[in-house]
C-alpha positions, 0 to 999 in steps of 0.5 A: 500500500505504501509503494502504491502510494509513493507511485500514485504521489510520483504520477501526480507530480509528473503529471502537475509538473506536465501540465504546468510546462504544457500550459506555460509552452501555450501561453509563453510569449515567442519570438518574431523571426528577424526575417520574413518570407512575406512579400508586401510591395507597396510600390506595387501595390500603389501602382495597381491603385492608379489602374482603375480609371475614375476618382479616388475615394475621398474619406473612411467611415467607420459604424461601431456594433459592438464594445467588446473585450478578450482575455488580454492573454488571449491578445498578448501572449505571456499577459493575464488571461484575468484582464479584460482588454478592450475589443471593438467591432464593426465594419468600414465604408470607402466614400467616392467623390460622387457619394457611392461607396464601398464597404469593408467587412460587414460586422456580425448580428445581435445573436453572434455577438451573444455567443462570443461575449453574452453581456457585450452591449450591442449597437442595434442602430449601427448594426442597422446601418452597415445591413443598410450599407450593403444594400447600397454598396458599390462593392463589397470585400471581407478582410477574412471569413471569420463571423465577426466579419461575415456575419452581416453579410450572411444575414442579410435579408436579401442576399441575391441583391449581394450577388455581382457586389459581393467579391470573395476570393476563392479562399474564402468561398471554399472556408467550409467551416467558417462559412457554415459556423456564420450560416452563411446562405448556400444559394448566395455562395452557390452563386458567388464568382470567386476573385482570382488574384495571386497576390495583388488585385486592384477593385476600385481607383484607389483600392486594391486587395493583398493576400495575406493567408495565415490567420484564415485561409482567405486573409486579405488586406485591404489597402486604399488611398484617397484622393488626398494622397492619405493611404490606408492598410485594412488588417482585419485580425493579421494583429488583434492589437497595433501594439502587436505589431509594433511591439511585435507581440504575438497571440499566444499558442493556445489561441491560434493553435487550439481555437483559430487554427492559424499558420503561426509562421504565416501570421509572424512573418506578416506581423514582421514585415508590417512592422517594418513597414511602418519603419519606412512607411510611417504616414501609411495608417495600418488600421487594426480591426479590433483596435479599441484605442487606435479605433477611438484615436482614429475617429477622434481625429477624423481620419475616419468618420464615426457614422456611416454616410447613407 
């Protein structure tokens, strides 16, 4: 009984011991490679810009849903998974000269927000203006397939009216998985020509789509320029936070292996090769989705307006 016990207290310890190195390997902070494969031209980029013929887009919008917030180590590998950290979402309309109008992202309903934080306060009158804002769009483009920002789209009451304004590439059209958990419609998808781009594809004077695969399968950035010359890079959720990129701060482990299934070095070598960017390219405002204090410093300054224009 007594050896028993000895080899019960031995297994205990070695599993204790395991599982504190397991949970510390999946929180831990982990270092962005110096190097990144990642190509983000901007030259290139620029150029493609000015192939569309037409005027530029003259100011950003931006419609808030929802406050939000996440465990800050779920943002911050190595923080507190006690700490809230403040989240926001919502969606982005591109204003032309001539008032018509494009729209980045489409936020998510009352019922999705629910799932993920069920005492979040939801802005119905802002959920309301961005289902009105597809309905008049020009186009329509989504940073990634993930609820919170296909949500709107796959709720909209009439998603044939989508069809030719709707422009998925093919990455997001074949996300099975993230499509179904949105209850994205099958007609609408059916019905859907995929944008075929290899790395970069111009939509609009002043507006063009960047692969970006890692975070999802079918991650794009969205880059835009305004007729004032002020230039704009469209994230999505390549980083939860600015700080990420500038303090070049991964998520941890836990959260993109386990929940997001992610391409970790994808998304690190994005990471890298944006924070560098903004060591050469400073003016070029990289606009984080989720952004609750670069989003309030951004609408404070009116370099993107607080309401959408309908």
């Amino acid at each position: 009984m007594r050896r028993f016990l000895r080899v019960a207290a031995i297994a205990v310890l070695v599993f204790a011991i395991g599982g504190f190195v397991a949970f510390r390997y999946l929180m831990a902070r982990e270092s962005i490679p110096e190097e990144s494969s990642y190509a983000l031209d901007l030259g290139e980029i620029r150029r493609l810009a000015a192939v569309p013929s037409g005027e530029k887009p003259v100011r950003i919008n931006f419609e808030k849903v929802a406050d939000a917030s996440l465990p800050k180590g779920a943002v911050f590998a190595g923080e507190s998974l006690a700490e809230p950290h403040p989240i926001v979402h919502g969606a982005f309309q591109v204003v032309f000269g001539d008032g018509s109008y494009g729209v980045i992202d489409s936020a998510f309903d009352e019922a999705m927000l629910k799932e993920m934080a069920s005492d979040a306060p939801f802005d119905a009158a802002g959920f309301a203006a961005v289902q009105k804002a597809l309905g008049g769009a020009r186009w329509i483009v989504l940073t990634h397939e993930h609820g919170d920002h296909i949500g709107g789209v796959a709720v909209y009451p009439e998603p044939d009216a989508l069809v030719g304004r709707l422009l998925l590439s093919r990455e997001q059209i074949a996300s099975d998985d993230w499509l179904d958990h949105a209850q994205f419609p099958e007609s609408l998808r059916a019905k859907l020509q995929p944008v075929e781009y290899d790395a970069y594809h111009a939509i609009a004077p002043g507006v063009v789509l960047v692969k970006a695969a890692g975070h999802s399968p079918g991650t794009q950035i969205i880059y835009v320029t305004l007729a004032d010359g002020r230039e704009f890079l469209f994230l999505g959720d390549v980083a939860w936070n600015s700080r990420m990129i500038t303090e070049l701060w991964y998520r941890p482990r836990l959260v993109t292996q386990l929940f997001l299934g992610e391409d970790r070095s994808a998304v690190m070598g994005q990471i890298r090769r944006l924070h560098s960017l903004r060591a050469s390219e400073p003016a070029v405002e990289q606009v984080v989705s989720h952004d609750a204090e670069q989003n309030r410093r951004l609408t404070d300054s009116g370099a993107l307006g607080a309401r959408f224009e309908l």
